[in-house]
CHARMM internal coordinates of N, CA and C (Angstrom, degrees):
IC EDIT
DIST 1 N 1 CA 1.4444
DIST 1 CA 1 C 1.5223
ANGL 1 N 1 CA 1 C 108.46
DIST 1 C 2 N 1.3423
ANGL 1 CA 1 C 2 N 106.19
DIHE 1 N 1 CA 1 C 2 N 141.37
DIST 2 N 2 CA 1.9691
ANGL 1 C 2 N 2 CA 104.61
DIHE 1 CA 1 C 2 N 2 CA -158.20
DIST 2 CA 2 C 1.8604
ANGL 2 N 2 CA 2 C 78.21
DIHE 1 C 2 N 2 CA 2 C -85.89
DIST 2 C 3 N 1.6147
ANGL 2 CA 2 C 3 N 89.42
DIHE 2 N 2 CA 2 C 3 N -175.44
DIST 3 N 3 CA 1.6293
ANGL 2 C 3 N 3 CA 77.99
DIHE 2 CA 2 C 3 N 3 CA -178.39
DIST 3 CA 3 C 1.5193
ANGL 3 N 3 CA 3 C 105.66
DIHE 2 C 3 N 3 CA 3 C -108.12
DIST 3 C 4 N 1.3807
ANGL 3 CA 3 C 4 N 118.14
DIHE 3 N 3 CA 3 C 4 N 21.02
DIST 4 N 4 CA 1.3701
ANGL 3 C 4 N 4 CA 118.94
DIHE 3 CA 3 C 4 N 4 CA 155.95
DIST 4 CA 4 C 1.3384
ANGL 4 N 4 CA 4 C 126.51
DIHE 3 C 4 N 4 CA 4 C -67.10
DIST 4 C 5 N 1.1751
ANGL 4 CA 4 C 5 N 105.59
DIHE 4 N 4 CA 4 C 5 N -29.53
DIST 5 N 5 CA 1.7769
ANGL 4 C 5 N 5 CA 124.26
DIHE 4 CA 4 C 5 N 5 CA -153.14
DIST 5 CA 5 C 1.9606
ANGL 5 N 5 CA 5 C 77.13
DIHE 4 C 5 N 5 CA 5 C -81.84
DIST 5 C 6 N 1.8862
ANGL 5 CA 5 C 6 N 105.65
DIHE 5 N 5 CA 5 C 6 N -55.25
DIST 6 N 6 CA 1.5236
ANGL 5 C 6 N 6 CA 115.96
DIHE 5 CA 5 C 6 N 6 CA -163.36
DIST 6 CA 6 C 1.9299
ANGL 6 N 6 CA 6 C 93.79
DIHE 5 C 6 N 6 CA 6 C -60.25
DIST 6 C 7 N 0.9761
ANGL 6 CA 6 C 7 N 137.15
DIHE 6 N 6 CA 6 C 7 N -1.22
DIST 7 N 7 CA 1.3185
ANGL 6 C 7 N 7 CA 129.07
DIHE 6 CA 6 C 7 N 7 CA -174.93
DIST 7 CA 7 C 1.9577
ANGL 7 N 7 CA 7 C 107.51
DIHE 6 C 7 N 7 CA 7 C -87.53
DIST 7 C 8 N 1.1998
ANGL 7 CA 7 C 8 N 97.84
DIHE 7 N 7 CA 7 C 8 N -58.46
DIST 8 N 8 CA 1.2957
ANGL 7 C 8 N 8 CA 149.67
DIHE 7 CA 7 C 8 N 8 CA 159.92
DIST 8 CA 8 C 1.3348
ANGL 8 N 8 CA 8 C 117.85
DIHE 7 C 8 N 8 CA 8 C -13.76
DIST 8 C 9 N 1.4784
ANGL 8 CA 8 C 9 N 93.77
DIHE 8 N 8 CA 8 C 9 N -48.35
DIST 9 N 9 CA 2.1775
ANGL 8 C 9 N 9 CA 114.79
DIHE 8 CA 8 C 9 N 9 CA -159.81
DIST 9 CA 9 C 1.9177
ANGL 9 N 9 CA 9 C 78.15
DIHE 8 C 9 N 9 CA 9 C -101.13
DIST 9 C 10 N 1.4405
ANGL 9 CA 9 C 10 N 87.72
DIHE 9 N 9 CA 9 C 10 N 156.17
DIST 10 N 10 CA 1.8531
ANGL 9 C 10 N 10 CA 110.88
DIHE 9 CA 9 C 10 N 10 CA 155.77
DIST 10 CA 10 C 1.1737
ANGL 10 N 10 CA 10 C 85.78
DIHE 9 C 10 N 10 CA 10 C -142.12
DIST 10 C 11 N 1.5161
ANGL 10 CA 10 C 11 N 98.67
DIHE 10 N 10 CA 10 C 11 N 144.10
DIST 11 N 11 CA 1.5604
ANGL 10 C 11 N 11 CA 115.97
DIHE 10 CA 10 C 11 N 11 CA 172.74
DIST 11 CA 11 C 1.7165
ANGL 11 N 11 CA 11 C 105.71
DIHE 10 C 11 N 11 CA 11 C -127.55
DIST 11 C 12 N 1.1581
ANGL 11 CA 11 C 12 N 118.04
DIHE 11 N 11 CA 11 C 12 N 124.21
DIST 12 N 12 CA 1.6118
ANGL 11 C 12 N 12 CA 116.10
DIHE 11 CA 11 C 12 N 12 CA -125.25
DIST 12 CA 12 C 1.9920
ANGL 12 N 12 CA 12 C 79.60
DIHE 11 C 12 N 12 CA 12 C -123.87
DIST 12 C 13 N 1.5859
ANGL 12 CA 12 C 13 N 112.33
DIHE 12 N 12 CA 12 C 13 N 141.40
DIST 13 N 13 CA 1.4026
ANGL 12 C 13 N 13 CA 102.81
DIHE 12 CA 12 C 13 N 13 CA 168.82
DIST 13 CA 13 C 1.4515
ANGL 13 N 13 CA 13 C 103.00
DIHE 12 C 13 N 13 CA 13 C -119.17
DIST 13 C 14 N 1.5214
ANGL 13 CA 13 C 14 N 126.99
DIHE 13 N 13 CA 13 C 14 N 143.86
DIST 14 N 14 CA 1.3171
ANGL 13 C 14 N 14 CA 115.30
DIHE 13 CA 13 C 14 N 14 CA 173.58
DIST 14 CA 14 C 1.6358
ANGL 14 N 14 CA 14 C 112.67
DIHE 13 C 14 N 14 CA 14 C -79.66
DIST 14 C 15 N 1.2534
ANGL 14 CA 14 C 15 N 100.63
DIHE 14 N 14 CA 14 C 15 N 149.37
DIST 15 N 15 CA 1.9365
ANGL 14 C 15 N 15 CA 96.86
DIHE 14 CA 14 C 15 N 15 CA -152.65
DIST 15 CA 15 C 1.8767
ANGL 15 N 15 CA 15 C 81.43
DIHE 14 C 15 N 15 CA 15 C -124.14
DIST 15 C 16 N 1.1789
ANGL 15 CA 15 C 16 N 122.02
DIHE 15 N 15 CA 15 C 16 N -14.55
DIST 16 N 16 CA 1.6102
ANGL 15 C 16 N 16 CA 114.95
DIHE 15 CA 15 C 16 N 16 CA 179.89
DIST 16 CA 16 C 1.6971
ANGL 16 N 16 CA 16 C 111.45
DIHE 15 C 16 N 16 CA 16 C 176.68
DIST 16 C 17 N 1.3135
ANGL 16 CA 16 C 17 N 114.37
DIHE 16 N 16 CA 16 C 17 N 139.97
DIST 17 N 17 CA 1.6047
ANGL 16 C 17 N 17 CA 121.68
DIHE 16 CA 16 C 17 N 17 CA 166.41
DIST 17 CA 17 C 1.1857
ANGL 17 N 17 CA 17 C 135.01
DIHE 16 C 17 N 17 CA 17 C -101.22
DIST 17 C 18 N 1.5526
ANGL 17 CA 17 C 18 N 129.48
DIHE 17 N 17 CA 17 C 18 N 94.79
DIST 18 N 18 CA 1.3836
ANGL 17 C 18 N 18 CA 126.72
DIHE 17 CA 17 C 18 N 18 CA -135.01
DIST 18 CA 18 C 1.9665
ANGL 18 N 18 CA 18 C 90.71
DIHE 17 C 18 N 18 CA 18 C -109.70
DIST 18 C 19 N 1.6066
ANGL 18 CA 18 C 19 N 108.86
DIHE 18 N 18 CA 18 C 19 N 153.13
DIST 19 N 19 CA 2.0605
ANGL 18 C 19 N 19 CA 95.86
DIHE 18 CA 18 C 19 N 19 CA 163.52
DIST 19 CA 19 C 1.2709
ANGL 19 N 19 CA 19 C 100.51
DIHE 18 C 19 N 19 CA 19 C -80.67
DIST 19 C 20 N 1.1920
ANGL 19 CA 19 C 20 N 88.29
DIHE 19 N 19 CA 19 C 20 N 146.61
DIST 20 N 20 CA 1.5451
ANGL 19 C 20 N 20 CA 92.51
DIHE 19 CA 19 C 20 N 20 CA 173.09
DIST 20 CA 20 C 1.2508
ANGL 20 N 20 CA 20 C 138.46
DIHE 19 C 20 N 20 CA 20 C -55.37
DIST 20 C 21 N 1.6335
ANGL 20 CA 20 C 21 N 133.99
DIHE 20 N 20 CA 20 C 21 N -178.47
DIST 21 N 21 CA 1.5337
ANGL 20 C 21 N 21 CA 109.68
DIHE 20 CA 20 C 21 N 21 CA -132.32
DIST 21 CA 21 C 1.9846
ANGL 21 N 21 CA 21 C 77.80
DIHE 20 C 21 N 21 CA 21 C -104.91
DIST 21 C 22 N 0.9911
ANGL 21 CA 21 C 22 N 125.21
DIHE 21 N 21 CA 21 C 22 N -20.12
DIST 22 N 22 CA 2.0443
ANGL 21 C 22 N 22 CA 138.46
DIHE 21 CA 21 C 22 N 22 CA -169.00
DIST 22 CA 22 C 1.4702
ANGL 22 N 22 CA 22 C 87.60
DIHE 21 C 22 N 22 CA 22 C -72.27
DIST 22 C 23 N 1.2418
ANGL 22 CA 22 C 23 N 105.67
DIHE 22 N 22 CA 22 C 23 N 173.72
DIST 23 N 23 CA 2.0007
ANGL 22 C 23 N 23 CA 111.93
DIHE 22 CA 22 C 23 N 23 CA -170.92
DIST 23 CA 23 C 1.4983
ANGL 23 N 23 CA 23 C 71.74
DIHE 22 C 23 N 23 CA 23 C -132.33
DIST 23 C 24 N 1.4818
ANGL 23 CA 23 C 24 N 137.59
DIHE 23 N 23 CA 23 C 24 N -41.07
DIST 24 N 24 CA 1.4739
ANGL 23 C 24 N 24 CA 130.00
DIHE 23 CA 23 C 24 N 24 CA -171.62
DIST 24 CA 24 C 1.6389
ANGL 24 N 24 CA 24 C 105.35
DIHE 23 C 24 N 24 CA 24 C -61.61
DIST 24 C 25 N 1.1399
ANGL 24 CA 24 C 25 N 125.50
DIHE 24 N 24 CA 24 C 25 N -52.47
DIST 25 N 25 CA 1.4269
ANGL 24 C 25 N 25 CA 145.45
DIHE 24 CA 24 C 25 N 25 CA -165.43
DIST 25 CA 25 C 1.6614
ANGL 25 N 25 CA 25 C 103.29
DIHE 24 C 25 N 25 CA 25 C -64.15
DIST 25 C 26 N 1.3237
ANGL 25 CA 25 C 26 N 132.98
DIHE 25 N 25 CA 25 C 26 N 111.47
DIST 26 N 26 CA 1.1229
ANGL 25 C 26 N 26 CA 148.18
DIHE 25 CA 25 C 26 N 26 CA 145.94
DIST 26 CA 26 C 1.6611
ANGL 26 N 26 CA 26 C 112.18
DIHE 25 C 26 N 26 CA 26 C -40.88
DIST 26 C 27 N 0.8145
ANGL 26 CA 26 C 27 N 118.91
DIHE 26 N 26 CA 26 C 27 N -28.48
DIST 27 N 27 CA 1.7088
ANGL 26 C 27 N 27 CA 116.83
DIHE 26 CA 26 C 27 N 27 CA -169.59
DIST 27 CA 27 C 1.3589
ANGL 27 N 27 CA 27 C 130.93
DIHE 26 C 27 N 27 CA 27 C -76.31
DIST 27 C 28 N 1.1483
ANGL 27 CA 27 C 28 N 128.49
DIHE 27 N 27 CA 27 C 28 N 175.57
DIST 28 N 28 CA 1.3471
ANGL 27 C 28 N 28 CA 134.14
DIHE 27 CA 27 C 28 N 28 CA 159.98
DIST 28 CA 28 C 1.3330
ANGL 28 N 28 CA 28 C 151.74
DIHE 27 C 28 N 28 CA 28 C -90.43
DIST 28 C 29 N 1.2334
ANGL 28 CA 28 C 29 N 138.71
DIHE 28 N 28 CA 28 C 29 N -176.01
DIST 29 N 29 CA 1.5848
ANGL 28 C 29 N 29 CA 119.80
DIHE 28 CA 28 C 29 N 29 CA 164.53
DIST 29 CA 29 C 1.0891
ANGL 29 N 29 CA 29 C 111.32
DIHE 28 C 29 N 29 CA 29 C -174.78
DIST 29 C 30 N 1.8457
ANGL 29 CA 29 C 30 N 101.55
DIHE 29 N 29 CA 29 C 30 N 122.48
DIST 30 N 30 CA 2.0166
ANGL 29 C 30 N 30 CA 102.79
DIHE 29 CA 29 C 30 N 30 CA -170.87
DIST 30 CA 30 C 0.9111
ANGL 30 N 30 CA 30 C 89.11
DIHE 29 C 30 N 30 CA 30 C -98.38
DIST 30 C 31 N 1.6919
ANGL 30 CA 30 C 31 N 103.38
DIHE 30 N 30 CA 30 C 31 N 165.52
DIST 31 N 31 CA 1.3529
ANGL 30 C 31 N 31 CA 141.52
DIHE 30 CA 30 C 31 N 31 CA 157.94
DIST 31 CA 31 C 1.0663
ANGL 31 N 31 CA 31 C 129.99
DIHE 30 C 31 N 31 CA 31 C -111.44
DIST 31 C 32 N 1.7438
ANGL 31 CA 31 C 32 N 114.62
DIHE 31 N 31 CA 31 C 32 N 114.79
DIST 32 N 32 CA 1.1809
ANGL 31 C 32 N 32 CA 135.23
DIHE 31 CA 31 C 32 N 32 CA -139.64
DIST 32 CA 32 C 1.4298
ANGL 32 N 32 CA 32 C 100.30
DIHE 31 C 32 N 32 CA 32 C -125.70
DIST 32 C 33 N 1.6708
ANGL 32 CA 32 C 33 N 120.56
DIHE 32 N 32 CA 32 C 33 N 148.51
DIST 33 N 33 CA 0.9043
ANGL 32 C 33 N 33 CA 114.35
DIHE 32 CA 32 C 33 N 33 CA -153.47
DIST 33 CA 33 C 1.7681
ANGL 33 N 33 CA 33 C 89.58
DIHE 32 C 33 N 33 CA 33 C -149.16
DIST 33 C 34 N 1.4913
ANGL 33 CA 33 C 34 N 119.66
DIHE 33 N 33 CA 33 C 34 N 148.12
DIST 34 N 34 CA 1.6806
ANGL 33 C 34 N 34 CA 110.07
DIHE 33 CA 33 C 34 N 34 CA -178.63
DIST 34 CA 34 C 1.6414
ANGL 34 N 34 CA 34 C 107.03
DIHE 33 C 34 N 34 CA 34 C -118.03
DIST 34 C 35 N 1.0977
ANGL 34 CA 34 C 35 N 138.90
DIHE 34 N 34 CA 34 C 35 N 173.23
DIST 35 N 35 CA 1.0363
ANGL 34 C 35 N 35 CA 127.84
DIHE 34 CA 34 C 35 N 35 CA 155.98
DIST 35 CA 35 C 1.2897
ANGL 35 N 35 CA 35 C 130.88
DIHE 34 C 35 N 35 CA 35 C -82.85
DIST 35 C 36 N 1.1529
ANGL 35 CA 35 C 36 N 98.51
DIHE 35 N 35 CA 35 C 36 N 17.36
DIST 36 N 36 CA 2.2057
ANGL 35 C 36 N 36 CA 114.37
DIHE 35 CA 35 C 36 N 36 CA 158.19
DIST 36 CA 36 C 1.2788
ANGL 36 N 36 CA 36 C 102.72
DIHE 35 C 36 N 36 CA 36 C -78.72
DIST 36 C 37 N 1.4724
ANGL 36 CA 36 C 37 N 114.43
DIHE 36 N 36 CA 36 C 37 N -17.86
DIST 37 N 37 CA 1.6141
ANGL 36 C 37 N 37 CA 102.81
DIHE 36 CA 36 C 37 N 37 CA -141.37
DIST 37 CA 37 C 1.0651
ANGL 37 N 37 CA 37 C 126.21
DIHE 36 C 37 N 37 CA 37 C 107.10
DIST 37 C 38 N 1.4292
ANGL 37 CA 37 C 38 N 151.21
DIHE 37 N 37 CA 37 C 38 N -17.31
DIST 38 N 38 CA 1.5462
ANGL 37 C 38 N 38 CA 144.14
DIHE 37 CA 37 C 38 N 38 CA -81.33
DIST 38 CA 38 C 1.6704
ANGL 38 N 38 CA 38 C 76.75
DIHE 37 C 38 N 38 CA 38 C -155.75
DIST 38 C 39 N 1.4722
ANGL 38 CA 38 C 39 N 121.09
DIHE 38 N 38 CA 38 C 39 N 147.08
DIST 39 N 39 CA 1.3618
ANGL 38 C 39 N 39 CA 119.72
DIHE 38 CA 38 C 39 N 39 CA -157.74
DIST 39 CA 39 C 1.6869
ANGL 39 N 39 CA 39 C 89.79
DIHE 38 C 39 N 39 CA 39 C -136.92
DIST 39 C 40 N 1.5514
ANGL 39 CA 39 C 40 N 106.95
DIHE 39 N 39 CA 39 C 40 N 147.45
DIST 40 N 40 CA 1.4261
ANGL 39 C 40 N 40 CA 94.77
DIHE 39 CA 39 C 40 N 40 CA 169.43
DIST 40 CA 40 C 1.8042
ANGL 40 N 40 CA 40 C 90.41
DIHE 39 C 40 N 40 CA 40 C -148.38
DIST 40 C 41 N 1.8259
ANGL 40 CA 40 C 41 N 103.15
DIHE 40 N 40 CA 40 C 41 N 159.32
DIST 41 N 41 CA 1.2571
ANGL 40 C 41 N 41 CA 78.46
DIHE 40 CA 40 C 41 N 41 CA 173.14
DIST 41 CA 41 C 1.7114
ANGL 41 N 41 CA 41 C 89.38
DIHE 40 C 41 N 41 CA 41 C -128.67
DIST 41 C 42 N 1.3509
ANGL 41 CA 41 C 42 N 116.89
DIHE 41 N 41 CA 41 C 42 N 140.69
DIST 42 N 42 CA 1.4930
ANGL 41 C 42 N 42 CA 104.64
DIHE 41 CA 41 C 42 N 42 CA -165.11
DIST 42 CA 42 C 1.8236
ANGL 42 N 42 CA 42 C 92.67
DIHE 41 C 42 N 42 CA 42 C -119.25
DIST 42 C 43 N 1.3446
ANGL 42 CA 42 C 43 N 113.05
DIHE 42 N 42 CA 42 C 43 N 133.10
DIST 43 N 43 CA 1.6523
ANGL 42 C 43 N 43 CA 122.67
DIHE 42 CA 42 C 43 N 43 CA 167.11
DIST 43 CA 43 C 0.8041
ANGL 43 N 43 CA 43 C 112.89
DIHE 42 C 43 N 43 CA 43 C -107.38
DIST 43 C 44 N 1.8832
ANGL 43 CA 43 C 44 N 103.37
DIHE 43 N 43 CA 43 C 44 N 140.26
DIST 44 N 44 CA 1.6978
ANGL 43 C 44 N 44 CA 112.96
DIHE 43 CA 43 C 44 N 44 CA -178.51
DIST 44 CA 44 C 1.0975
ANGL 44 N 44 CA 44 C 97.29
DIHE 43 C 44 N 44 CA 44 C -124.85
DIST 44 C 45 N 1.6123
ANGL 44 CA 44 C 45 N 121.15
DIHE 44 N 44 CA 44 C 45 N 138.66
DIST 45 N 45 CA 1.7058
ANGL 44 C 45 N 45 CA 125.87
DIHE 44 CA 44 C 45 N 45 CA 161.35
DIST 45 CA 45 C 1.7085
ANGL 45 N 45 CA 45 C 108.59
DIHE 44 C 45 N 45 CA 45 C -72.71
DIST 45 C 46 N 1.2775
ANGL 45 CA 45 C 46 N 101.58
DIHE 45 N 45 CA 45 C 46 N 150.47
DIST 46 N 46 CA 1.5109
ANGL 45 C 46 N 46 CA 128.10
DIHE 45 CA 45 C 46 N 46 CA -176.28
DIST 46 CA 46 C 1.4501
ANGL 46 N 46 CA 46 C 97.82
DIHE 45 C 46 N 46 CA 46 C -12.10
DIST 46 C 47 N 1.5257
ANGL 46 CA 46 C 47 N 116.03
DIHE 46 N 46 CA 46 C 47 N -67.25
DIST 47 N 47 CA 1.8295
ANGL 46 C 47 N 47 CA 124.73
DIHE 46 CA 46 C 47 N 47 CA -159.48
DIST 47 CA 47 C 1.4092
ANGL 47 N 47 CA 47 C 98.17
DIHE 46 C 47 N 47 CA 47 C -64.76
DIST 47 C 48 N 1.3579
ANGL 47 CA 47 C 48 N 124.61
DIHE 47 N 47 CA 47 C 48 N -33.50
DIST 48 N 48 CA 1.5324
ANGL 47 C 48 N 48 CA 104.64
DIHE 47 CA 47 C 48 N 48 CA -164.44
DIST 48 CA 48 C 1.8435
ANGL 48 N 48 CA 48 C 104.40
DIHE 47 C 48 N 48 CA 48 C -93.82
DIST 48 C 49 N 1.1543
ANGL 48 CA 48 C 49 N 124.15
DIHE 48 N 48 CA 48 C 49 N -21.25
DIST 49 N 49 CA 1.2891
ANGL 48 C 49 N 49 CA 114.38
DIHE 48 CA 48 C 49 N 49 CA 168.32
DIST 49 CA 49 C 1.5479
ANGL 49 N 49 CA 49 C 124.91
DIHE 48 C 49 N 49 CA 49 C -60.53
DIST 49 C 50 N 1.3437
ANGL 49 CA 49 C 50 N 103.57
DIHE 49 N 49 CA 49 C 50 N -35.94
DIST 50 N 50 CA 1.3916
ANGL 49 C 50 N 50 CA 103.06
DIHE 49 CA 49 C 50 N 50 CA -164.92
DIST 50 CA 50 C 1.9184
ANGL 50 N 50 CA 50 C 85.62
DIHE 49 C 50 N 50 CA 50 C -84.85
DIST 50 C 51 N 1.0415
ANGL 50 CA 50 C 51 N 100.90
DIHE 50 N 50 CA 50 C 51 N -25.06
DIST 51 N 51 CA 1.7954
ANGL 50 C 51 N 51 CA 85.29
DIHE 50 CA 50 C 51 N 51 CA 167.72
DIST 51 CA 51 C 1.1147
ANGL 51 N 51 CA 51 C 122.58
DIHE 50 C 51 N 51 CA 51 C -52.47
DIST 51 C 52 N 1.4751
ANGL 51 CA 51 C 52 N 104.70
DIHE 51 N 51 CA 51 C 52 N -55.94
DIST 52 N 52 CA 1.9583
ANGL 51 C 52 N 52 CA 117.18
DIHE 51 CA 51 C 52 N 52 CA 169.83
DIST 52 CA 52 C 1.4020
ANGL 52 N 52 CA 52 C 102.10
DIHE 51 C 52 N 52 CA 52 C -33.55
DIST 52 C 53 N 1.4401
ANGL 52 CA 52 C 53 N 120.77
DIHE 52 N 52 CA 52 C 53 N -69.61
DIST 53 N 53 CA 0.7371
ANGL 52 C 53 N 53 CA 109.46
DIHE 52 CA 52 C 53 N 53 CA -149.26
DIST 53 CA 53 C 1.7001
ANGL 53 N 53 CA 53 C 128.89
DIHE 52 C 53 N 53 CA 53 C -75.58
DIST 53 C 54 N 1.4093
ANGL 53 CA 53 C 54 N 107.94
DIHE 53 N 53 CA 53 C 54 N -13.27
DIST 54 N 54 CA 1.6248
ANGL 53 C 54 N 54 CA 124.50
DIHE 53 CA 53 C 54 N 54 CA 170.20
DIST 54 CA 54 C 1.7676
ANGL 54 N 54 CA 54 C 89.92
DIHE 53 C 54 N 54 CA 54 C -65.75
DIST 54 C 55 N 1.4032
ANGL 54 CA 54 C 55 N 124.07
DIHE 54 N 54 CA 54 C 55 N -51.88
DIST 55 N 55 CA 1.3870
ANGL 54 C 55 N 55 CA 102.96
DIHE 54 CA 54 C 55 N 55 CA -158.30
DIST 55 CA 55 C 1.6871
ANGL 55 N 55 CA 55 C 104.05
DIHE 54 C 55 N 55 CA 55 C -80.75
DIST 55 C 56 N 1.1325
ANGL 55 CA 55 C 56 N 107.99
DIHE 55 N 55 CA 55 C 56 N -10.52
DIST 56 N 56 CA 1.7644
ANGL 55 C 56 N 56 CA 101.79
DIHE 55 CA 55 C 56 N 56 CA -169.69
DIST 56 CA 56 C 1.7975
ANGL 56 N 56 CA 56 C 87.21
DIHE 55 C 56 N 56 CA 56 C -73.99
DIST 56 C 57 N 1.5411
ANGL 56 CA 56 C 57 N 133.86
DIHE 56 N 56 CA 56 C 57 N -52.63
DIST 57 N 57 CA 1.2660
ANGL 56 C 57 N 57 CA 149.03
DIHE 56 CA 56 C 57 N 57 CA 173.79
DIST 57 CA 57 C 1.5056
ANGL 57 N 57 CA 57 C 119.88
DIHE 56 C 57 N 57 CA 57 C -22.50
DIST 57 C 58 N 1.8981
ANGL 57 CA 57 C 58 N 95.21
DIHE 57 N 57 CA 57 C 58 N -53.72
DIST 58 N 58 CA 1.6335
ANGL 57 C 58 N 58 CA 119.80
DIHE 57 CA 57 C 58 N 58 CA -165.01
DIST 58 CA 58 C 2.0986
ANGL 58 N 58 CA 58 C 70.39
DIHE 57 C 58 N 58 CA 58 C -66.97
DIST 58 C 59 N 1.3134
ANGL 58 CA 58 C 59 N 111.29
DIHE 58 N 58 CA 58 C 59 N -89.90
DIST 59 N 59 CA 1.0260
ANGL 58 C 59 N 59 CA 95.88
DIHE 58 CA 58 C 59 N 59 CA -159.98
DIST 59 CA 59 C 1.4908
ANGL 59 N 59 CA 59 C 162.92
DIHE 58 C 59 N 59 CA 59 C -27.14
DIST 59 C 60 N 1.4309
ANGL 59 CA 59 C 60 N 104.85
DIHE 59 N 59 CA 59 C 60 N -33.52
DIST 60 N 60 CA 1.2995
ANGL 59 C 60 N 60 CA 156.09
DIHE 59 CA 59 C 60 N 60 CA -158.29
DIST 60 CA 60 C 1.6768
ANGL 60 N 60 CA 60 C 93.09
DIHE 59 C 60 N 60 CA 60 C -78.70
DIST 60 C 61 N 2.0097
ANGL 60 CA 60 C 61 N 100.67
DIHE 60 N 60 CA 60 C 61 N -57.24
DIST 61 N 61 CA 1.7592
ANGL 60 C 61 N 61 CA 101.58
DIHE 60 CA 60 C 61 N 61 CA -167.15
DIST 61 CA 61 C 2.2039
ANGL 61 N 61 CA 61 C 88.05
DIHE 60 C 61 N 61 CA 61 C -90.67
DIST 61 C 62 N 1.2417
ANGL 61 CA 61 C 62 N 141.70
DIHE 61 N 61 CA 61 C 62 N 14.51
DIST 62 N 62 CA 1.1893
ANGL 61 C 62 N 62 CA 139.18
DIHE 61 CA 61 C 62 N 62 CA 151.60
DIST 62 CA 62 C 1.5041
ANGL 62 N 62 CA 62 C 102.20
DIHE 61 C 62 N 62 CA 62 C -72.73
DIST 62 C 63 N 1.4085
ANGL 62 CA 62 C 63 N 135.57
DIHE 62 N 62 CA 62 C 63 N -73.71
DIST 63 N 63 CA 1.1785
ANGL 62 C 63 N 63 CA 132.65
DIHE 62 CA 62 C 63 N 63 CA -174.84
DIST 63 CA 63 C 1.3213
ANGL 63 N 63 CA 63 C 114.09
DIHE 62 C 63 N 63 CA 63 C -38.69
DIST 63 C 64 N 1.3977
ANGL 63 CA 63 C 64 N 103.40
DIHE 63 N 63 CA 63 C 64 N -81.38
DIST 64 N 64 CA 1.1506
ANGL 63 C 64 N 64 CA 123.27
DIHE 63 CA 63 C 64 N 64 CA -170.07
DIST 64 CA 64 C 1.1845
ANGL 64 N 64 CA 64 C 133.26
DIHE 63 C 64 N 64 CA 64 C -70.98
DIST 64 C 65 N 1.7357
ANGL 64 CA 64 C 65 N 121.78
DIHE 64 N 64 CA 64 C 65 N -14.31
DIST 65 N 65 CA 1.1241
ANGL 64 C 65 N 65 CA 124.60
DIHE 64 CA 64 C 65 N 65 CA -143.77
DIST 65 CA 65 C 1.5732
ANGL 65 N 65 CA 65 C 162.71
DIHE 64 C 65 N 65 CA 65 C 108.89
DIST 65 C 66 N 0.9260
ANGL 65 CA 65 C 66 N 163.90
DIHE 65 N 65 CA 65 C 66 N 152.29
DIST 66 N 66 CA 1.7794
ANGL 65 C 66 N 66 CA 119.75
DIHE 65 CA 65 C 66 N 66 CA 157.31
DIST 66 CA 66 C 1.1998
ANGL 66 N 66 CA 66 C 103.67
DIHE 65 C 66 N 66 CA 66 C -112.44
END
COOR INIT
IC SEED 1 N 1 CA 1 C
IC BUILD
């Protein structure tokens, strides 16, 4: 990887999963963290979390198992 591409990339860790900040809004919102430092906070409505969360799952019982 040239080190443009490495300038380029954030490689983001989730640091916490908060409900979201709406009382209407079903969804979520992580907190993401870079190794710059660099903070993001990303929100998901209801359908796409519970998506996350089947694929974080699918993965999780691939590695590891179930």
């Amino acid at each position: 990887m040239s080190s443009d591409q490495n300038r380029d990339t954030h490689e983001f860790v989730v640091m916490d999963v908060q409900l979201a900040d709406n009382e209407t809004d079903d969804g979520i919102a992580l907190m993401l963290t870079d190794a710059r430092g660099g903070r993001a906070r990303m929100h998901l409505n209801g359908d796409m979390a519970e998506l996350l969360r089947e694929r974080v799952a699918f993965a999780l019982d691939r590695n590891m198992g179930p």
